[in-house]
N, C-alpha and C positions, 0 to 999 in steps of 0.2 A: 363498936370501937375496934379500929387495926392496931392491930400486934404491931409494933415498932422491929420486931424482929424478921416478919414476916417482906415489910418493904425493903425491896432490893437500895442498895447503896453504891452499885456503880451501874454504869449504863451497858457493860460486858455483863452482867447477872439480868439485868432485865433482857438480855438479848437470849441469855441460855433459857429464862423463864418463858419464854415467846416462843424457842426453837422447839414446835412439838415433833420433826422428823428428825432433827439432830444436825442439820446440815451445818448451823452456824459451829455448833460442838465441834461438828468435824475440823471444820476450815478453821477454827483457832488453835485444837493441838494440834494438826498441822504447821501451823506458824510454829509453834511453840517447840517441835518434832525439831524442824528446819534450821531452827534459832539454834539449839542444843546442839547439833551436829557442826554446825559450822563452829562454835567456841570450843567443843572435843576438838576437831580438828586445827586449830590456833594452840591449842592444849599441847598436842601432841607433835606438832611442826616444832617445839622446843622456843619456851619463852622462859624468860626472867622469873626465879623463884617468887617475885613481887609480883608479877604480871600472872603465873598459874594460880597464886594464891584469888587474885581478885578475878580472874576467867572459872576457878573452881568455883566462887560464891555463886558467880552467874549462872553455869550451870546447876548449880543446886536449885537457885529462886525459880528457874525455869522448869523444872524438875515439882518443884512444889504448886505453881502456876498450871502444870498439868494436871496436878491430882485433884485441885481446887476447881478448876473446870467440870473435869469430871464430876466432882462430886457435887454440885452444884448441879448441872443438867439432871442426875440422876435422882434428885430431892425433889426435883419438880417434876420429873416425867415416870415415876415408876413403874417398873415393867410390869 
């Protein structure tokens, strides 16, 4: 019988389950790198208290999105 826990539930976790050198790992905190830098910098170009508030969340989910990838690839692939 499979663990319910065990099967992946997006198609980004079956891809880190799959990536045994890491490359796909790479190329999405990448994106994720990219993403972040570019809403810091709208951050910091000076917006609307309403507008830093909702560009701060983003950068946080993207922020969290990193650590979950990580840590994801690294459940599957351990050194």
């Amino acid at each position: 019988m499979t663990d319910v826990n065990d099967e992946p539930w997006f198609s980004t976790q079956q891809q880190l389950i799959d990536d045994e050198r890491g490359v796909e790992r790479d190329a999405l905190l990448q994106k994720l790198a990219d993403s972040a830098r570019s809403v810091k910098r709208q951050m910091d170009a000076g917006v609307t208290p309403g507008e830093f508030a909702r560009l701060d969340k983003l950068r946080l989910g993207l922020e969290a999105a990193t650590d979950v990838v990580a840590s994801v690839w690294r459940r599957h692939h351990p050194a």
